[in-house]
DSSP file (Angstrom, degrees, kcal/mol; ACC not computed):
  #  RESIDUE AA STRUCTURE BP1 BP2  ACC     N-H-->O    O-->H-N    N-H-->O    O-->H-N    TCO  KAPPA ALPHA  PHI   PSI    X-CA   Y-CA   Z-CA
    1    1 A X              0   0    0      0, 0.0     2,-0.2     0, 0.0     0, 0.0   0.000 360.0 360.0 360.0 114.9    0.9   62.8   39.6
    2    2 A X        +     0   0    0      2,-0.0     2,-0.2     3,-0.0     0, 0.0  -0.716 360.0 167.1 -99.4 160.9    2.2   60.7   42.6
    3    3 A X        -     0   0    0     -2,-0.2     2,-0.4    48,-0.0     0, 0.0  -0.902  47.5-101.9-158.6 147.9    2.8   56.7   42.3
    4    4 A X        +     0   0    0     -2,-0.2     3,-0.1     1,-0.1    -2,-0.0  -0.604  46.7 175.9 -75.4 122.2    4.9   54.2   44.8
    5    5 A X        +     0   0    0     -2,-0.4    48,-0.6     1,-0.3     2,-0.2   0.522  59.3  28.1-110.2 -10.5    7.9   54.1   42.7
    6    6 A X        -     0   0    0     46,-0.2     2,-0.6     2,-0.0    -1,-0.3  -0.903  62.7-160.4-155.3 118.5   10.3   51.9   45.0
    7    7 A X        -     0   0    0     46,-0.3    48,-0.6    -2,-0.2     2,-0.3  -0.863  26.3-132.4-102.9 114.3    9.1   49.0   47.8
    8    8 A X  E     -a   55   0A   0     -2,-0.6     2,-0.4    46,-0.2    48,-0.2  -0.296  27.6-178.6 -77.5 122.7   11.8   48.5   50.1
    9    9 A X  E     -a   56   0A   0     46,-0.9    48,-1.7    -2,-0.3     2,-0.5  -0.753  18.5-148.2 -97.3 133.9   12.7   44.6   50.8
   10   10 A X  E     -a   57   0A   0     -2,-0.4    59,-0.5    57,-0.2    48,-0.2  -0.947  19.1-173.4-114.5 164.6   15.3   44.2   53.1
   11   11 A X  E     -a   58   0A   0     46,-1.4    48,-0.6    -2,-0.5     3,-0.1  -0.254  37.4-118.3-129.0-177.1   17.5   41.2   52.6
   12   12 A X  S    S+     0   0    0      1,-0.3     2,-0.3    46,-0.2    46,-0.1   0.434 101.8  25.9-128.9 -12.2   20.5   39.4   54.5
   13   13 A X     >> -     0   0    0      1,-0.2     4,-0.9    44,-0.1     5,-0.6  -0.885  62.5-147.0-148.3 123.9   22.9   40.1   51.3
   14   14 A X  H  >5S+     0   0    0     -2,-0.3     4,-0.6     2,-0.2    -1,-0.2   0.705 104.7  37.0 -40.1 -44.4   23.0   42.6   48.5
   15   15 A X  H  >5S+     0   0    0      2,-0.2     4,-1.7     3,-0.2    -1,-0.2   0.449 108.1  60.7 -16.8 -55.9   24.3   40.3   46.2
   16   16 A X  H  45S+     0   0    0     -3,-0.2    -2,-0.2     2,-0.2    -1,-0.1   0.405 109.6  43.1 -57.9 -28.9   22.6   37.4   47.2
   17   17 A X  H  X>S+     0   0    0     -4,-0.9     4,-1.7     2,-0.2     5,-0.6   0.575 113.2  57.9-113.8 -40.2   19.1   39.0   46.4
   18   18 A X  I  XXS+     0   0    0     -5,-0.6     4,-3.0    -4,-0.6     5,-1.2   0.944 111.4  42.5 -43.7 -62.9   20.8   40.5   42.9
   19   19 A X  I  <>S+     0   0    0     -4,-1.7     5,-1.3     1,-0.2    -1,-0.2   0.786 114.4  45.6 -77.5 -21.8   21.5   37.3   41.9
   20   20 A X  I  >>S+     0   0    0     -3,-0.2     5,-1.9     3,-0.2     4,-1.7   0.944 119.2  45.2 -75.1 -70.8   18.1   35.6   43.0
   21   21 A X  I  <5S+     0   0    0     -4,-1.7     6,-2.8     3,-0.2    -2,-0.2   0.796 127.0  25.7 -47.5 -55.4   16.0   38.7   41.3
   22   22 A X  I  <<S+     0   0    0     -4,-3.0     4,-0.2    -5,-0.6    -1,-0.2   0.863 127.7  41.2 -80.0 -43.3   17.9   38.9   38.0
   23   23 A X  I  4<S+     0   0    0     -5,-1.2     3,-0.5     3,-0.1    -3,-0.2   0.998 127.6  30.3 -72.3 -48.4   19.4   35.4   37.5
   24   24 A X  I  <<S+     0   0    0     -4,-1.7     2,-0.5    -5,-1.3    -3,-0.2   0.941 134.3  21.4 -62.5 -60.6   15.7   33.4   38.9
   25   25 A X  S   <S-     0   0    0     -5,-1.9    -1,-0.3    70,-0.1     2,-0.1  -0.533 104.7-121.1-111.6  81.7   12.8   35.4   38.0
   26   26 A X        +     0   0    0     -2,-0.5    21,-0.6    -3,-0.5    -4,-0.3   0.182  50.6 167.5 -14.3  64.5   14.7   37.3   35.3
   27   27 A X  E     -B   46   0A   0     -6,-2.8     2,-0.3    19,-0.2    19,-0.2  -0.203  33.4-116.8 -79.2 169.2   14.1   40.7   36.9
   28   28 A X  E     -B   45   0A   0     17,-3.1    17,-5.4    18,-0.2     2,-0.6  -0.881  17.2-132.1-101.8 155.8   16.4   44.2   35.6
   29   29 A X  E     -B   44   0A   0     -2,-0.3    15,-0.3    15,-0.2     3,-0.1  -0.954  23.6-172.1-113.5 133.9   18.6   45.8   37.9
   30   30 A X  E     -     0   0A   0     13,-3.8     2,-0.3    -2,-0.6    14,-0.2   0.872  68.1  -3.0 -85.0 -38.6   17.8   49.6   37.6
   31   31 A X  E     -B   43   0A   0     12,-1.7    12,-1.4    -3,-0.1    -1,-0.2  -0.946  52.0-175.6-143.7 155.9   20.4   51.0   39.6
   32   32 A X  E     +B   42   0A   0     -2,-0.3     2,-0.3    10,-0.2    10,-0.2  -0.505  28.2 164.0-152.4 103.6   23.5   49.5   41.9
   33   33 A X  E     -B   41   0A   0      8,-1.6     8,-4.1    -2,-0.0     2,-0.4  -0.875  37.2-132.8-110.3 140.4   25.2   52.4   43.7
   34   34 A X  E     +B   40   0A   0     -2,-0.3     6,-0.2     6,-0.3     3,-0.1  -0.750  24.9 175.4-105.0 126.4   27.7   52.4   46.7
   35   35 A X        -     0   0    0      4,-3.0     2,-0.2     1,-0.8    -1,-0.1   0.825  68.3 -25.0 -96.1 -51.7   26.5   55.1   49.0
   36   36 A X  S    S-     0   0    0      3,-0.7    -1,-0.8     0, 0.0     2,-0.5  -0.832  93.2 -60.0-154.2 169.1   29.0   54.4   51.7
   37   37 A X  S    S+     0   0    0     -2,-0.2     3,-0.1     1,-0.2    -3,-0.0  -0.427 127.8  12.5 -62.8 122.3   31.1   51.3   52.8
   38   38 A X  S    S+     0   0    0     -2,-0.5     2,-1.0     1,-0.1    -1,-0.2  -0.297 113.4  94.1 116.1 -56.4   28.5   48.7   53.7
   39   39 A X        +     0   0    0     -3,-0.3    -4,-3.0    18,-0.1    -3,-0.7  -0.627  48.1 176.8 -87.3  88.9   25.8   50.5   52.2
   40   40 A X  E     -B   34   0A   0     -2,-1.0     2,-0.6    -6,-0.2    -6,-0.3  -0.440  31.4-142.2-100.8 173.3   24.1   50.2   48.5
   41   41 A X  E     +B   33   0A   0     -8,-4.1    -8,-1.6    -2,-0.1     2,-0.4  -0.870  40.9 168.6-134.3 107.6   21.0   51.8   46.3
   42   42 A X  E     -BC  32  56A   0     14,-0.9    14,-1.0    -2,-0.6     2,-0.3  -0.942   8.9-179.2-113.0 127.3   20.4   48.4   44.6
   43   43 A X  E     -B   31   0A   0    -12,-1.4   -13,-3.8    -2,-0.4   -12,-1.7  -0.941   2.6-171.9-140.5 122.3   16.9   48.7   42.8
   44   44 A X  E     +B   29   0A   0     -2,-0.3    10,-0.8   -15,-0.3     2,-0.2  -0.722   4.3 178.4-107.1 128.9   15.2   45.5   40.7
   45   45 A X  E     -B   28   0A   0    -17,-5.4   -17,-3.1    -2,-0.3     8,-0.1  -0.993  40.4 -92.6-141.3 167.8   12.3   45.3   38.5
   46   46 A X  E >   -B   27   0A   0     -2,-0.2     3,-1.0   -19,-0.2     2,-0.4  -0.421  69.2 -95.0 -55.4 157.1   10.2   42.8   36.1
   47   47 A X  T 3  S+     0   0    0    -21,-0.6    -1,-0.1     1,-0.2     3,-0.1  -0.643 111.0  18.7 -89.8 140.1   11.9   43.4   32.8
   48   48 A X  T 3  S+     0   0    0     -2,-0.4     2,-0.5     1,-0.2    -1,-0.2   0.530  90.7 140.9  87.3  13.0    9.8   46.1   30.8
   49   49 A X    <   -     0   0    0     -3,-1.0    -1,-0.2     1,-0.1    -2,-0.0  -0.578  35.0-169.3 -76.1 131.9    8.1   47.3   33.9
   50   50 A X        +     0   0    0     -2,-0.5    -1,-0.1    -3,-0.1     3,-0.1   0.688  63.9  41.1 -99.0 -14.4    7.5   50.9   34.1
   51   51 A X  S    S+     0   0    0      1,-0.3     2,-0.2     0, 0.0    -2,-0.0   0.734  95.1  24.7 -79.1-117.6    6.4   51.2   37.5
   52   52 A X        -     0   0    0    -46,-0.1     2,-0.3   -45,-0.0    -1,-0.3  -0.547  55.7-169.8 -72.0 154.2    7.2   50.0   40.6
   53   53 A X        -     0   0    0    -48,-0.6   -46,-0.3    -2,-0.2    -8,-0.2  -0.988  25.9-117.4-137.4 121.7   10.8   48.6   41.5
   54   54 A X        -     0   0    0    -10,-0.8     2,-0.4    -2,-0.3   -10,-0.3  -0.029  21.9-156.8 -10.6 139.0   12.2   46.5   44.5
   55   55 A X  E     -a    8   0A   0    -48,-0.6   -46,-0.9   -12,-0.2     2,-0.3  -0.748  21.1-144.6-130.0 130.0   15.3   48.7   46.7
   56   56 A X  E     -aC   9  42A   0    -14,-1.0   -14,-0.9    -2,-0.4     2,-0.3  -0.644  20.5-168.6 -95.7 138.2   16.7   45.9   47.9
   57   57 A X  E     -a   10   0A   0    -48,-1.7   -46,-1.4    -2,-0.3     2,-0.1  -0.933  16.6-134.2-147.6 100.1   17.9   47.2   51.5
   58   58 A X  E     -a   11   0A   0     -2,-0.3   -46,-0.2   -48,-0.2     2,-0.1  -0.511  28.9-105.6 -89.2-173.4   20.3   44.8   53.5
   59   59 A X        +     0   0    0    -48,-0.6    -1,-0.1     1,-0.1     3,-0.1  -0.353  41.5 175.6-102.2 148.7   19.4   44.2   57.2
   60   60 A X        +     0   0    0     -2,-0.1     2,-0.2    -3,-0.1    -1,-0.1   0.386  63.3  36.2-140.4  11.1   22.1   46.4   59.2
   61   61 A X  S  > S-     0   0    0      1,-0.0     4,-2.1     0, 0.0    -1,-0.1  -0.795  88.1-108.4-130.6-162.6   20.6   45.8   62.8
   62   62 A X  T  4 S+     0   0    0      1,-0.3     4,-0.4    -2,-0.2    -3,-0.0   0.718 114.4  64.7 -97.5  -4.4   19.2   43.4   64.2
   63   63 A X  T  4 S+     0   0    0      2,-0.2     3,-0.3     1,-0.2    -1,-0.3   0.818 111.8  39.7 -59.5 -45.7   16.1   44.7   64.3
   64   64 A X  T >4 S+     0   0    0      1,-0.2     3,-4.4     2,-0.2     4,-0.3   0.926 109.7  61.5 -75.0 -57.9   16.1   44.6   60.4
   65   65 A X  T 3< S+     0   0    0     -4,-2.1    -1,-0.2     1,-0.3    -2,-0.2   0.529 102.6  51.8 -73.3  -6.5   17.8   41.2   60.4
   66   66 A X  T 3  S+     0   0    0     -4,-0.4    -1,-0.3    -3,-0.3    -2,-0.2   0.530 106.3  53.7-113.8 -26.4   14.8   39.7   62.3
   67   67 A X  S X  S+     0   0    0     -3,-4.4     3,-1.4    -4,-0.1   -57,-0.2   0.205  72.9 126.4-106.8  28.3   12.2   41.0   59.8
   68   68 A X  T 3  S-     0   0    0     -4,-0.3   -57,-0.1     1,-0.2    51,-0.1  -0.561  83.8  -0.4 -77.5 164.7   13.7   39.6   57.0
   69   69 A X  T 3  S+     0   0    0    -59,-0.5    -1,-0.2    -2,-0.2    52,-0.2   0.640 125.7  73.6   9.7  40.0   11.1   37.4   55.0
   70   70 A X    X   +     0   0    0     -3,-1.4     3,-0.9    50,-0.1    -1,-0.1  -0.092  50.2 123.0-136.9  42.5    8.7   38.2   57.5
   71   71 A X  T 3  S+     0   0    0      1,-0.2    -3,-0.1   -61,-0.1     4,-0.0   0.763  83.5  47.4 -91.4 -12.0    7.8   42.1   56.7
   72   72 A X  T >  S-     0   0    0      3,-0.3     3,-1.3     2,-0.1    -1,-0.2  -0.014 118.0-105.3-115.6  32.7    4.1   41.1   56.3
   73   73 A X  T <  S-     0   0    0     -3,-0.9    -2,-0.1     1,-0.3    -3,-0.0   0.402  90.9 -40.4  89.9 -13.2    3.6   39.0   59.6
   74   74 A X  T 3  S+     0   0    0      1,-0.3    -1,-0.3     2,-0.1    47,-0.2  -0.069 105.6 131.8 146.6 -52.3    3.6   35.9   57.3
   75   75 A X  S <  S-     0   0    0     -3,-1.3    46,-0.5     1,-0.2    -1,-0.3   0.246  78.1 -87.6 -24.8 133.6    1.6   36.9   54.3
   76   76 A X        -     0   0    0      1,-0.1    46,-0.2    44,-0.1    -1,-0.2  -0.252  52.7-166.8 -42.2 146.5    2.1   36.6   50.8
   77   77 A X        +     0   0    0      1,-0.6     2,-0.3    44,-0.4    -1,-0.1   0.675  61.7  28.5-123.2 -28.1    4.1   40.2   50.7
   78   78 A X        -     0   0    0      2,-0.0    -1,-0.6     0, 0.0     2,-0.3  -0.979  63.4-150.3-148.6 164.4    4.4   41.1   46.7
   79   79 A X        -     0   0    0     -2,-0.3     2,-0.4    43,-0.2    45,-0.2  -0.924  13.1-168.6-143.9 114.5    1.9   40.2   43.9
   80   80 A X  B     -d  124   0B   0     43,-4.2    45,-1.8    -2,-0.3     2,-0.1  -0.945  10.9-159.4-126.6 144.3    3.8   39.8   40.3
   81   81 A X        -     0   0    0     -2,-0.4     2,-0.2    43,-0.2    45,-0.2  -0.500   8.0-167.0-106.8 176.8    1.3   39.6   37.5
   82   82 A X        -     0   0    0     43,-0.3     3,-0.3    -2,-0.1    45,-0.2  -0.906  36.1-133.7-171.3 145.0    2.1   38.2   34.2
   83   83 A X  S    S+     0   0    0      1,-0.2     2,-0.2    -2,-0.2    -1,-0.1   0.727 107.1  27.9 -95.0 -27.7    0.7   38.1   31.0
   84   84 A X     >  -     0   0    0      1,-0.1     4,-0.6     2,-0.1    -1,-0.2  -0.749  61.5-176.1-142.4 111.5    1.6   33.7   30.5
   85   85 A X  H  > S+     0   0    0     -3,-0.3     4,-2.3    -2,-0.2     5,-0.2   0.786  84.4  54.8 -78.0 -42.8    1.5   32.3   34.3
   86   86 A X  H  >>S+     0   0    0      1,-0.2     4,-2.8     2,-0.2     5,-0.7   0.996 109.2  44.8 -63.0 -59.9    2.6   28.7   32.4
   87   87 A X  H  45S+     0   0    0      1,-0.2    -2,-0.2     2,-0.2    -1,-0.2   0.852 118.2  42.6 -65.7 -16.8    5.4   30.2   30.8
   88   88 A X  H >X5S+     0   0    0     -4,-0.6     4,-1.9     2,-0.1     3,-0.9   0.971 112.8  56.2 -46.8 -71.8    6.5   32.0   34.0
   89   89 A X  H 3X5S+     0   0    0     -4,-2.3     4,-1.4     1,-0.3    -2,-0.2   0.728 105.5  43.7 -39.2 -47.6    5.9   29.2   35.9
   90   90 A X  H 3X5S+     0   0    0     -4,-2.8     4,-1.5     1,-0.2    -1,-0.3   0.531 115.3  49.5 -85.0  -5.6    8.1   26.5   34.2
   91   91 A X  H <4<S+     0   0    0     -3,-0.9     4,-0.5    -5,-0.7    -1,-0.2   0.952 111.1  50.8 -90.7 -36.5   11.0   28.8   33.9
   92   92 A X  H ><>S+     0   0    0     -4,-1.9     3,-0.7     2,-0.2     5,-0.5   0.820 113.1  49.6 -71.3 -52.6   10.5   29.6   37.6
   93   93 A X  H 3<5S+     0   0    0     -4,-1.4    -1,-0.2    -5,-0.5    -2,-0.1   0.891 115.7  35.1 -56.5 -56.2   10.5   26.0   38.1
   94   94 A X  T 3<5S+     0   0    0     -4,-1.5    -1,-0.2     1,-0.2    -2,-0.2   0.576 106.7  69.3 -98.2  19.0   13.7   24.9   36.2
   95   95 A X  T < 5S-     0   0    0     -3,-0.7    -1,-0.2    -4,-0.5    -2,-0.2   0.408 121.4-107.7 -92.7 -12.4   15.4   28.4   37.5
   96   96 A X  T   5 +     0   0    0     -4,-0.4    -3,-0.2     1,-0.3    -4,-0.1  -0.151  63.4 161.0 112.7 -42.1   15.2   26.4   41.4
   97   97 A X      < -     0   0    0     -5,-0.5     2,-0.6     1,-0.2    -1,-0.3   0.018  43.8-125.4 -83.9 166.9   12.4   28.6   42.8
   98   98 A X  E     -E  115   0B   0     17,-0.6    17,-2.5    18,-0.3     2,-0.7  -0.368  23.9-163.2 -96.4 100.0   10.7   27.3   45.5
   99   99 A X  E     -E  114   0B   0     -2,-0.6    15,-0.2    15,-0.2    -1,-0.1  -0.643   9.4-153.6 -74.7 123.2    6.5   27.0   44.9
  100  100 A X  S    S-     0   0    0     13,-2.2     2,-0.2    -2,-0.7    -1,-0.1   0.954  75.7 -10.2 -48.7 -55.3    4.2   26.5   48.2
  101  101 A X  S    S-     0   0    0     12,-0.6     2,-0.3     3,-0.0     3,-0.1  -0.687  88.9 -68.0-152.7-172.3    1.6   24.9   46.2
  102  102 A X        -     0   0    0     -2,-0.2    11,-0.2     1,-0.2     2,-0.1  -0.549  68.2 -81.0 -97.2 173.4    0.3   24.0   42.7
  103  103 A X        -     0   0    0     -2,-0.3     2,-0.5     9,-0.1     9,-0.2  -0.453  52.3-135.2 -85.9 137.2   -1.0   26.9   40.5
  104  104 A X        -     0   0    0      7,-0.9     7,-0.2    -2,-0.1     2,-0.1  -0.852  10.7-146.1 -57.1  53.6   -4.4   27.8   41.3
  105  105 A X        +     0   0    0     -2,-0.5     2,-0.4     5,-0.1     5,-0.2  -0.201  37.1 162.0 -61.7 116.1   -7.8   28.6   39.1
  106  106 A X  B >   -F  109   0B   0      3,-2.6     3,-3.2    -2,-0.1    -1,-0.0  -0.926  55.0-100.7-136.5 159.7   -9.5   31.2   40.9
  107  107 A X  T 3  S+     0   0    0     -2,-0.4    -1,-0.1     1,-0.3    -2,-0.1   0.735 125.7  45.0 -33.8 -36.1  -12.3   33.6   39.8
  108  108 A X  T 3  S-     0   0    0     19,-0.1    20,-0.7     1,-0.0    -1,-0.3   0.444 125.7 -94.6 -98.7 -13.5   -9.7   36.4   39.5
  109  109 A X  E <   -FG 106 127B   0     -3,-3.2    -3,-2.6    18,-0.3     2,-0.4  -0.947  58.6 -21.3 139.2-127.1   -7.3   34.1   37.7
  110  110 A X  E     + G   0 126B   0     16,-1.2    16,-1.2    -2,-0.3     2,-0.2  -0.990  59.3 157.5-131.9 126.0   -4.1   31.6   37.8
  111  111 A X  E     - G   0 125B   0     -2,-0.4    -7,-0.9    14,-0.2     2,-0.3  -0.672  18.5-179.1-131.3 174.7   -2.0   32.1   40.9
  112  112 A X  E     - G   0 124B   0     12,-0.8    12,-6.1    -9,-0.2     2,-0.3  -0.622  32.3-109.6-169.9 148.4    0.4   29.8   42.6
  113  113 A X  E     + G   0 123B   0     -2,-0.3   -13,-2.2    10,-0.3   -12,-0.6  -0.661  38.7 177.1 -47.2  95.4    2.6   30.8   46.1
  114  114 A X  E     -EG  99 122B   0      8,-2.3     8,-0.6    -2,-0.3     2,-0.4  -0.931  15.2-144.4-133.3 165.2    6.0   31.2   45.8
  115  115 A X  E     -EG  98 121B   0    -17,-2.5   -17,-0.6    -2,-0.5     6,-0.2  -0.949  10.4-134.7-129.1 148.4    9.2   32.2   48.1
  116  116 A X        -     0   0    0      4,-1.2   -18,-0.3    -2,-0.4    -1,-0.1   0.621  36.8 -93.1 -72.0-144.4   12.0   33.9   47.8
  117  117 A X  S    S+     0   0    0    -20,-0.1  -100,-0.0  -101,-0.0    -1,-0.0   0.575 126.9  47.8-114.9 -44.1   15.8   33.0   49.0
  118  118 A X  S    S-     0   0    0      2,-0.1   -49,-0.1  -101,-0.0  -101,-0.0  -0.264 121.8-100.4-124.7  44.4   15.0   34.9   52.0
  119  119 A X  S    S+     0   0    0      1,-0.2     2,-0.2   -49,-0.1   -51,-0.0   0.311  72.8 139.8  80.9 -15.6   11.5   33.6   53.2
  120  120 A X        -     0   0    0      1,-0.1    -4,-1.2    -5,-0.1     2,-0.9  -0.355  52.4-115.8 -94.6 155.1    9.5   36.3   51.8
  121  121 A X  E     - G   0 115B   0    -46,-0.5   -44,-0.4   -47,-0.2    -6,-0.2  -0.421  29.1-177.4 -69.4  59.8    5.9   35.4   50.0
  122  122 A X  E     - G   0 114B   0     -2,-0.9    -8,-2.3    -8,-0.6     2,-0.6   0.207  17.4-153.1 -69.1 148.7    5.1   36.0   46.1
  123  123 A X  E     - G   0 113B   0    -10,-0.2   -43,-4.2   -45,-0.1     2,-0.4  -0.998  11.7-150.0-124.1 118.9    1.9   35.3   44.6
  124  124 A X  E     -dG  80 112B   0    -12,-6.1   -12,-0.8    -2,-0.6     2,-0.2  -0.753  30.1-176.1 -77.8 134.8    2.6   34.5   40.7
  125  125 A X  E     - G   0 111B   0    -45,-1.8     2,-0.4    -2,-0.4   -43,-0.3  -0.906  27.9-170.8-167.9 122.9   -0.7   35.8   39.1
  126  126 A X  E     - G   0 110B   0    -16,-1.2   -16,-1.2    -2,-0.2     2,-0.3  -0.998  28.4-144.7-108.1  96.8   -2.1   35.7   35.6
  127  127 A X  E       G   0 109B   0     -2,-0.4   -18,-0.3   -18,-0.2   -19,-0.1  -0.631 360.0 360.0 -58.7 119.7   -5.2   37.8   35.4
  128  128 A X              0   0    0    -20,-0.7   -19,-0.1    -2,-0.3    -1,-0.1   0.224 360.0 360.0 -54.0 360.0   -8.0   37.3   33.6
């Protein structure tokens, strides 16, 4: 059985994105290991998720440093579903993070736009 088990975000601070991921959208952090100096294997997930998880990857050229909150050209970049988009939402809310727009009824569900610390685009999404 294969599955995408890790999507890598890179970030401008290791720390900086811990604390955004766990403390703001109450994410777990699965792993944070020192590889070398400079260099972690920092991995975040929704808590009780069994799947996929964030490795948070800071930028270490400039190449990297350039695509931060931009890795999808502009695009909303990761989709986190949730089983009640109100109670997300207002925790989300009085946790600081930043919504694009108001939540959204759309055939497929309740969505609203949100961004990270470091630009990149979430779609909050309660499926029907």
């Amino acid at each position: 059985m294969s599955f995408i088990s890790s999507v890598a975000l890179i970030v401008p601070d290791y720390d900086q994105a811990i604390d955004f991921y766990v403390n703001r959208l109450g994410f777990e952090l699965l792993e944070d290991v020192t590889l070398a100096p400079g260099k972690r294997w920092v991995r975040v997930c929704p808590r009780g998720e069994a799947g996929t998880a964030l490795l948070l990857a800071e930028a270490s050229t400039e190449e990297q440093k350039a695509a931060i909150g931009n890795q999808t050209g502009g695009r909303v970049f990761l989709f986190l579903s949730t089983d009640d988009f109100e109670r997300d939402h207002t925790l989300y809310l009085e946790n600081g993070v930043c919504f694009l727009e108001e939540p959204r009824f759309e055939p497929y569900g309740t969505v609203a736009v949100f961004k990270d610390p470091f630009g990149n685009q979430w779609d909050l999404i309660e499926h029907k």
